[in-house]
C-alpha positions as a Markdown table, in Angstrom:
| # | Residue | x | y | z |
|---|---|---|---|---|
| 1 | Unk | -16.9 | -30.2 | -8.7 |
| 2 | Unk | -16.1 | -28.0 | -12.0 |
| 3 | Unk | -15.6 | -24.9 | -13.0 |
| 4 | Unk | -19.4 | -24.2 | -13.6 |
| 5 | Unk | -20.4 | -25.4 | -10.3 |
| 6 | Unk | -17.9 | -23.9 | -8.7 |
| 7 | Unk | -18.7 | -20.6 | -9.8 |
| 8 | Unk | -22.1 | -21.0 | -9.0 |
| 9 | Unk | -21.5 | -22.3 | -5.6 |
| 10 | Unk | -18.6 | -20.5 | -4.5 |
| 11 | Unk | -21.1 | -16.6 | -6.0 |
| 12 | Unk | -24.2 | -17.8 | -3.4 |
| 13 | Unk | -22.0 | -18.1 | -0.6 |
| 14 | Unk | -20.2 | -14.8 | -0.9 |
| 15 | Unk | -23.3 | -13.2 | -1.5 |
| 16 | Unk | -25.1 | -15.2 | 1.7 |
| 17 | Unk | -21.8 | -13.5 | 3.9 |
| 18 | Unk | -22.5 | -9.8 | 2.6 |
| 19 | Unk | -20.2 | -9.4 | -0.1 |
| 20 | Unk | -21.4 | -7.1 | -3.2 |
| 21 | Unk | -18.3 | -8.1 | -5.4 |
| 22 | Unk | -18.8 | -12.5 | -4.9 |
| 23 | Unk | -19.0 | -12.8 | -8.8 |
| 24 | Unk | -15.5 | -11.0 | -9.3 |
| 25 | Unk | -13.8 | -12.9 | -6.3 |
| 26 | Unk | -14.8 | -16.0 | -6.9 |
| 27 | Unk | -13.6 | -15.6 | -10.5 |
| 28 | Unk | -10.3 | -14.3 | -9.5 |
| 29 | Unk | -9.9 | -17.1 | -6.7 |
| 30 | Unk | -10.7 | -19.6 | -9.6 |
| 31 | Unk | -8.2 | -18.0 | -11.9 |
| 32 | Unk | -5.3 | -18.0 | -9.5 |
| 33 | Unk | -6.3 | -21.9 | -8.7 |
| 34 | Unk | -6.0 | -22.9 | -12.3 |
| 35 | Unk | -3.8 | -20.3 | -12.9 |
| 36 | Unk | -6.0 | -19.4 | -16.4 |
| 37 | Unk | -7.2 | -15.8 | -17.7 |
| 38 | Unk | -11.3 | -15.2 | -17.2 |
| 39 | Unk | -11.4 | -16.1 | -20.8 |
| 40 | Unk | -10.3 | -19.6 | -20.5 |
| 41 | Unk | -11.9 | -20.1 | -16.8 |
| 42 | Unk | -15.0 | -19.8 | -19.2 |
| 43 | Unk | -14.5 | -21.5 | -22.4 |
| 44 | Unk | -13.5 | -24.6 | -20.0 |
| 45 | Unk | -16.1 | -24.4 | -17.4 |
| 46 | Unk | -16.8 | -28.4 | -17.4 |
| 47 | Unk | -13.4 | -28.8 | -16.2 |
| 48 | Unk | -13.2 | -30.7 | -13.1 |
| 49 | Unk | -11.8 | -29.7 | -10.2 |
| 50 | Unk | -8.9 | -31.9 | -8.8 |
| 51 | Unk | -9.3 | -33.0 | -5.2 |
| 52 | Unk | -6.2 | -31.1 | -3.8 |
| 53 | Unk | -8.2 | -27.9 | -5.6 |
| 54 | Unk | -11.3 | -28.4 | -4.7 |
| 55 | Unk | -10.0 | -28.5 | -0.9 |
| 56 | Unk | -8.2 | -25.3 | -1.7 |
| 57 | Unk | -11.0 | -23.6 | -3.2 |
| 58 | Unk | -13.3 | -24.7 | -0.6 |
| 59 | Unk | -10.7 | -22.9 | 2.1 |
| 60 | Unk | -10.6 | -20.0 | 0.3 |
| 61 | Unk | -14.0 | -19.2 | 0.0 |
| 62 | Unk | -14.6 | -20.0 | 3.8 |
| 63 | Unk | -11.7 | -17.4 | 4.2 |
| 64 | Unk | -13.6 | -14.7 | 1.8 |
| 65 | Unk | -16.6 | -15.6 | 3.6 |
| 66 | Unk | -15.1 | -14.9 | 7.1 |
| 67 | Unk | -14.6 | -11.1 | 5.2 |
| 68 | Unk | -10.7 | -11.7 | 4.9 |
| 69 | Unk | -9.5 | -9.5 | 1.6 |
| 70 | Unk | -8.9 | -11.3 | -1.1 |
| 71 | Unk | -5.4 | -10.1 | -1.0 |
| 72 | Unk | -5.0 | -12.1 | 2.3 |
| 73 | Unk | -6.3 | -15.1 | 1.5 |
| 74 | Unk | -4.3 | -15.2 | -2.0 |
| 75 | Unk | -1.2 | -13.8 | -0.4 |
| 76 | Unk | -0.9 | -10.9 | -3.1 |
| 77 | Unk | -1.6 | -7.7 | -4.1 |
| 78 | Unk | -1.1 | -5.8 | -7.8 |
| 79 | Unk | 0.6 | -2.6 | -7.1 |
| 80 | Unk | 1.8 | -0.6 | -10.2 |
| 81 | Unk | 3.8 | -3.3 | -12.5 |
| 82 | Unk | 4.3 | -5.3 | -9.7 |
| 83 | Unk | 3.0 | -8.4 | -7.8 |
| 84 | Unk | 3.7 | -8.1 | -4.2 |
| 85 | Unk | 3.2 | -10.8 | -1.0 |
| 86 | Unk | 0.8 | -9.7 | 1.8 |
| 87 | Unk | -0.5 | -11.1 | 4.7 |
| 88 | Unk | -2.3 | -9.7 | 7.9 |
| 89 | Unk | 1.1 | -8.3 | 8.8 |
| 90 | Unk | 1.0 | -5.1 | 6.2 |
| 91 | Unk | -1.3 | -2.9 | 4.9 |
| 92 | Unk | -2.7 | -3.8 | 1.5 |
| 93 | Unk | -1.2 | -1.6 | -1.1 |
| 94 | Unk | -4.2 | 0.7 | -2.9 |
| 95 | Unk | -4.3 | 2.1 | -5.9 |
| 96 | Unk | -3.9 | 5.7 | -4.5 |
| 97 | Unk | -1.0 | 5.2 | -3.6 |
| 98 | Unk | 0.4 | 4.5 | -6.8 |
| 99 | Unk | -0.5 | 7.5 | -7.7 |
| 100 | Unk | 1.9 | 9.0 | -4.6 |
| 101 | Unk | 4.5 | 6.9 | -6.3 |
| 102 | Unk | 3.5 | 8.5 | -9.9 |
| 103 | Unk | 3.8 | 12.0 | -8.3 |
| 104 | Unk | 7.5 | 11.2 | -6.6 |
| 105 | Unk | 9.0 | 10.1 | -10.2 |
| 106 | Unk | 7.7 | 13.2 | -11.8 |
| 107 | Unk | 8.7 | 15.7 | -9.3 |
| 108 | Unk | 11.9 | 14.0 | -8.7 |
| 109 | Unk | 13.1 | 14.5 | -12.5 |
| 110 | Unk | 15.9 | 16.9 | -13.3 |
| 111 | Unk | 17.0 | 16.0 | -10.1 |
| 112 | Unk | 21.0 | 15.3 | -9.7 |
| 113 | Unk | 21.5 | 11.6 | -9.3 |
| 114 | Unk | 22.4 | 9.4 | -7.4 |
| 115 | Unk | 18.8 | 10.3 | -5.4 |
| 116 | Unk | 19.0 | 9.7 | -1.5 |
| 117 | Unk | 15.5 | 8.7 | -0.8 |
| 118 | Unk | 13.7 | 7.8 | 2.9 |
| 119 | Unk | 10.4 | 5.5 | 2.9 |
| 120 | Unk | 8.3 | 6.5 | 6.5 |
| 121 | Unk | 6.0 | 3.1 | 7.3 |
| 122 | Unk | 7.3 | 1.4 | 4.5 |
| 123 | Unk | 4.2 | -1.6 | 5.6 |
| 124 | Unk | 4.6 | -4.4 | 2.4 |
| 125 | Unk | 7.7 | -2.5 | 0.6 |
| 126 | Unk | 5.1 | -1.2 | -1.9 |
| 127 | Unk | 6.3 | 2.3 | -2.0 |
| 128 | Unk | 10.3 | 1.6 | -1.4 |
| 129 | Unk | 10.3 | -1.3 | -4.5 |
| 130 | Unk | 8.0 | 0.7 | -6.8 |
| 131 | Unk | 10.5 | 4.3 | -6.3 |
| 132 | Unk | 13.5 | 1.7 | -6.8 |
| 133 | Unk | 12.4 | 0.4 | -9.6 |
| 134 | Unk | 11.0 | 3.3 | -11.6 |
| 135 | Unk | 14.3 | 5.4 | -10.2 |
| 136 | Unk | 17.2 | 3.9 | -11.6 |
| 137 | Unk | 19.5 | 7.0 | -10.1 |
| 138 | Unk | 17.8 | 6.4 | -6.7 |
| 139 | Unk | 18.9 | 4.7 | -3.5 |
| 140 | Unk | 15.8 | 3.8 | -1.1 |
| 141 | Unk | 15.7 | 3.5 | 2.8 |
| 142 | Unk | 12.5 | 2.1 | 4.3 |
| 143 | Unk | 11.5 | 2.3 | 7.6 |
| 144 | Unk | 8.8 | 0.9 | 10.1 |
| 145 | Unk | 8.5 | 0.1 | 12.9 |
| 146 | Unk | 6.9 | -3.2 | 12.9 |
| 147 | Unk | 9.1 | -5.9 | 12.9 |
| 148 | Unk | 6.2 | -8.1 | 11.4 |
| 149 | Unk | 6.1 | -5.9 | 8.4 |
| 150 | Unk | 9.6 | -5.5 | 7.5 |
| 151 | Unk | 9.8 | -9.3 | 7.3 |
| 152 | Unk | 6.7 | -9.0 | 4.9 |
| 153 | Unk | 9.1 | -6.4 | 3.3 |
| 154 | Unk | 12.0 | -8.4 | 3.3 |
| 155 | Unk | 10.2 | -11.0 | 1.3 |
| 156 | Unk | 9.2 | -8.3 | -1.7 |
| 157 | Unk | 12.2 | -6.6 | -1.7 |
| 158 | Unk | 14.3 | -10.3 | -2.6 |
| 159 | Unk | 11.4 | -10.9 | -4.9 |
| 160 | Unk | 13.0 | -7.8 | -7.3 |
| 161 | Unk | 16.2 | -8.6 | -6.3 |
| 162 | Unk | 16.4 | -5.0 | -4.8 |
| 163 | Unk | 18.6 | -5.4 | -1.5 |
| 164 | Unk | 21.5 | -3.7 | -2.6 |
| 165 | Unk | 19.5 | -0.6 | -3.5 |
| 166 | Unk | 16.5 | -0.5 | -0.8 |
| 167 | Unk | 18.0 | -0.7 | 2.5 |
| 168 | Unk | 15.1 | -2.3 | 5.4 |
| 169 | Unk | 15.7 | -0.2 | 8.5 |
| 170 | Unk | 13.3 | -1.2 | 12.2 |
| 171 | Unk | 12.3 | 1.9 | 14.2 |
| 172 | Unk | 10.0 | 4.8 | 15.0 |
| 173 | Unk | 9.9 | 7.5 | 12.0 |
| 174 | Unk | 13.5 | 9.3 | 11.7 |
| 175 | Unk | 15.1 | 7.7 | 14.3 |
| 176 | Unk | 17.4 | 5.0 | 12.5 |
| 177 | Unk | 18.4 | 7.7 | 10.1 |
| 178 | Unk | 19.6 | 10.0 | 12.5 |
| 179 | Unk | 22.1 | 12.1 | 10.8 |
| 180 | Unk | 21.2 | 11.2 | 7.3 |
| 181 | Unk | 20.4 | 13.9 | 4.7 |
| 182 | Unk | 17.8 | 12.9 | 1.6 |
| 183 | Unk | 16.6 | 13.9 | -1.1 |
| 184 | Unk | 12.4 | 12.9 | -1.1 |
| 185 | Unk | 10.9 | 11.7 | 1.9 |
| 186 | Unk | 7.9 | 9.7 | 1.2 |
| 187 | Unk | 5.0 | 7.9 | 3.7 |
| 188 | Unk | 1.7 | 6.6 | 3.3 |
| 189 | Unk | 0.9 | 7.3 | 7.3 |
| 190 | Unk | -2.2 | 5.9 | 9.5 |
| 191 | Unk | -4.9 | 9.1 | 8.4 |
| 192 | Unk | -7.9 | 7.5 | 9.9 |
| 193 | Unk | -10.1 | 9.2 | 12.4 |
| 194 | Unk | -9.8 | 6.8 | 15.3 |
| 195 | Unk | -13.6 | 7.0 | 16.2 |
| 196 | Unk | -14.1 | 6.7 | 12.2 |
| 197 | Unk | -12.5 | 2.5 | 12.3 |
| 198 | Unk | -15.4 | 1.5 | 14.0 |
| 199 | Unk | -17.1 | 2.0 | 10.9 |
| 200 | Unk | -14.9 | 0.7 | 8.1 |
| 201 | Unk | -15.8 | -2.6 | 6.1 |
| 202 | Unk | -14.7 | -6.0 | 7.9 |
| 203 | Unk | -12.0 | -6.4 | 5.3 |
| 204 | Unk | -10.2 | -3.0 | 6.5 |
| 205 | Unk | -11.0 | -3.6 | 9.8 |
| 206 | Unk | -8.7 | -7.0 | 9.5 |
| 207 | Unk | -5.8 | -4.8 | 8.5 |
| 208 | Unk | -3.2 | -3.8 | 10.9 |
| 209 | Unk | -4.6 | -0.8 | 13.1 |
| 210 | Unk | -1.6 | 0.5 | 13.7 |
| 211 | Unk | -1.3 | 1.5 | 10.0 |
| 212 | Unk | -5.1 | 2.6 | 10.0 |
| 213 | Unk | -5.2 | 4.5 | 13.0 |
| 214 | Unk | -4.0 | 8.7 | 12.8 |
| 215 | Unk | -5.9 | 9.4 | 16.1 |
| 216 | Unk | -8.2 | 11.7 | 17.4 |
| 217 | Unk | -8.4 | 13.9 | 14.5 |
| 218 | Unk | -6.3 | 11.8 | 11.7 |
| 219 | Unk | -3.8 | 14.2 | 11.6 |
| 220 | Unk | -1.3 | 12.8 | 14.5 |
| 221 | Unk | 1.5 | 11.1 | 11.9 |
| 222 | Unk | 1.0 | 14.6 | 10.0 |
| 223 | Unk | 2.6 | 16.2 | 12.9 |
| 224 | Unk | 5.5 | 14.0 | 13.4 |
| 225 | Unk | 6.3 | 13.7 | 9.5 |
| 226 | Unk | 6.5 | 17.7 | 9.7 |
| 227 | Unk | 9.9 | 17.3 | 10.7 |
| 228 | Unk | 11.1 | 15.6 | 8.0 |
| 229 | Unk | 12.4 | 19.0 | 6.6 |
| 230 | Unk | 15.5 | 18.2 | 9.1 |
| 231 | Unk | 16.5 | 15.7 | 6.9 |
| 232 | Unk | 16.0 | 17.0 | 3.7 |
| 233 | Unk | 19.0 | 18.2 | 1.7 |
| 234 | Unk | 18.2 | 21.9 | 0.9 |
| 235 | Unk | 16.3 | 21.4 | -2.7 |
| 236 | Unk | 14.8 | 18.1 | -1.6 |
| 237 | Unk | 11.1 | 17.4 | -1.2 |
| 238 | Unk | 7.8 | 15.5 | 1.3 |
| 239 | Unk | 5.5 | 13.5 | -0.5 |
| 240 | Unk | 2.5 | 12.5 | 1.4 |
| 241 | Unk | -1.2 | 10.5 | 0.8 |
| 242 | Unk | -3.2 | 12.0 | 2.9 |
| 243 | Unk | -7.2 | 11.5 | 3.2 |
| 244 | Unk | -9.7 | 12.9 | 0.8 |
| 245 | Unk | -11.1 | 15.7 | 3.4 |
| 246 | Unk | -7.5 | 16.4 | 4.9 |
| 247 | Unk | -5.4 | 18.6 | 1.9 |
| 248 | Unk | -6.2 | 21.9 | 3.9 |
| 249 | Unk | -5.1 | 20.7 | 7.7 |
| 250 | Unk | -1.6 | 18.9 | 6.5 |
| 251 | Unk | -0.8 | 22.1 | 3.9 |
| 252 | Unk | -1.9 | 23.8 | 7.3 |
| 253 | Unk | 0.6 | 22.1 | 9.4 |
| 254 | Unk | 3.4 | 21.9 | 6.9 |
| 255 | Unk | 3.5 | 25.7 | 6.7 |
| 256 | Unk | 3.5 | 26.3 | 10.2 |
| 257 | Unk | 7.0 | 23.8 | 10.6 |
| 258 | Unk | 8.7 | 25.9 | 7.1 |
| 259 | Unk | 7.7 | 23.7 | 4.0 |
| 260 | Unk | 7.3 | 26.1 | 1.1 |
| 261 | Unk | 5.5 | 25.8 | -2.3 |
| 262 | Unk | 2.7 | 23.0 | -0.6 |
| 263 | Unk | 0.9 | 21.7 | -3.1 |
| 264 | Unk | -2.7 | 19.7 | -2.6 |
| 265 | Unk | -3.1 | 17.4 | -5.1 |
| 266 | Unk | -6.3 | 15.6 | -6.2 |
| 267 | Unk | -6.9 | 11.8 | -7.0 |
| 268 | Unk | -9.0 | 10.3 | -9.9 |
| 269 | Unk | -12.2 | 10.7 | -8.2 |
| 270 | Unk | -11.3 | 14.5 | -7.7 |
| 271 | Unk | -10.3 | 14.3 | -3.8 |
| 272 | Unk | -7.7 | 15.6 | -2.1 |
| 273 | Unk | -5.2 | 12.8 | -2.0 |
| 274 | Unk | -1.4 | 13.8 | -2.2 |
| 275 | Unk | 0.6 | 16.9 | 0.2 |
| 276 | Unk | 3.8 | 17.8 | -1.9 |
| 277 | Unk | 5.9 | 20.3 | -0.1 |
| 278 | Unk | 9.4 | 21.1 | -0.5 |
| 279 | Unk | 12.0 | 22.7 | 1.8 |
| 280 | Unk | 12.5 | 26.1 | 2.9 |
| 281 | Unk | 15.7 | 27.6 | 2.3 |
């Protein structure tokens, strides 16, 4: 098999298994397996296939097939500058949240250094490694409390070589920094209607649920996360993603527990998309 077949073979059975994007995936599955750009995948497309690759690229696209996201069956996911590992253990890092991450470092400058900073469902790291490494004055401390995912964490964080300056902590929102003061609290938390996951693509549906699911309304995280102004030193600041219909419920609840000057901030496509909220004096 070469390149041309492959590309051609690999397109009709994505497309055969539902997938609108097949020409883009199988190029990018090519790319990482001869680890080329697109350019060169195409000005070399009678190269053959070795037989180790061809077994590879066969798996892959039985995986993509099955609706797996490509960032499963690759093992990575592009967030920011960064190249991250995920598997079916974390939630795959989207480019709204970079632009939580994007918010954080601008709000967070003119701040006094060193920055005490808490990470709520830190999932893949994403959010923890990115803050870290855009923050030089900042020290990080993720929490989740999956297991599963702080080992998928664990992995990212060594990648950077961040350990000494993001600190991986297991349990249930604030608990394991009981007693801590900071001065940004971040999370990405579970906003989906539960009834809604019924009707998300496969591919999001093979995500953890516990990271999908914010229960009957998609507001139950939202509620916990309130209390985050407990922790916060007395000038610090909540950052939150939230989702696109939500900006008015979580300003709604943030007022009600003290947060002052909430702002609703939109996302490239003009949705509501990041709570910022700072504390009350």
């Amino acid at each position: 098999m070469d390149v041309a077949r492959a590309l051609e073979w690999g397109e009709r059975m994505l497309r055969e298994s539902g997938i609108d994007t097949a020409r883009r995936d199988v190029e990018i599955l090519l790319q990482e397996l001869l680890d080329v750009d697109r350019s060169a995948l195409y000005l070399d497309r009678s190269r053959a296939l070795l037989p180790e690759q061809k077994i590879m690229f066969e798996q892959w696209i039985k995986q993509r097939c099955a609706r797996m996201p490509l960032q499963y069956v690759l093992h990575k996911a592009w967030f920011m500058d960064m190249e991250l590992y995920v598997d079916e253990r974390v939630l795959i890092p989207r480019p709204e949240t970079e632009l939580l991450v994007e918010v954080v470092i601008k709000e967070a400058k003119g701040m006094s250094e060193p920055l005490q900073v808490l990470d709520i469902g830190t999932g893949s790291g994403a959010i923890a490694i990115a803050l870290a490494r855009h923050m030089s004055g900042c020290r990080v401390w993720a929490v989740d409390i999956s297991p599963d995912a702080l080992a998928v964490a664990r992995i990212n964080v060594g990648k950077y070589s961040l350990q000494q300056r993001v600190t991986l902590l297991e349990g249930n929102l604030f608990e394991p920094v009981k007693g801590m003061a900071f001065d940004i609290i971040v999370s990405n938390p579970p906003y989906i209607v539960r009834d809604d996951l019924i009707e998300l693509e496969p591919e999001v549906r093979s995500e953890p649920e516990p990271a999908l699911n914010g229960g009957d309304d998609g507001l139950d995280f939202y509620r916990k996360l309130c209390h985050a102004g407990e922790l916060l030193k007395p000038h610090g600041f909540l950052a939150l993603e939230i989702g696109y219909d939500q900006g008015q419920a979580v300003s709604d609840i943030l007022k009600a527990c003290g947060f002052k000057d909430i702002q609703v901030l939109k996302d490239f496509a003009n949705m509501d998309r990041i709570v910022l909220a700072h504390k009350w004096k």
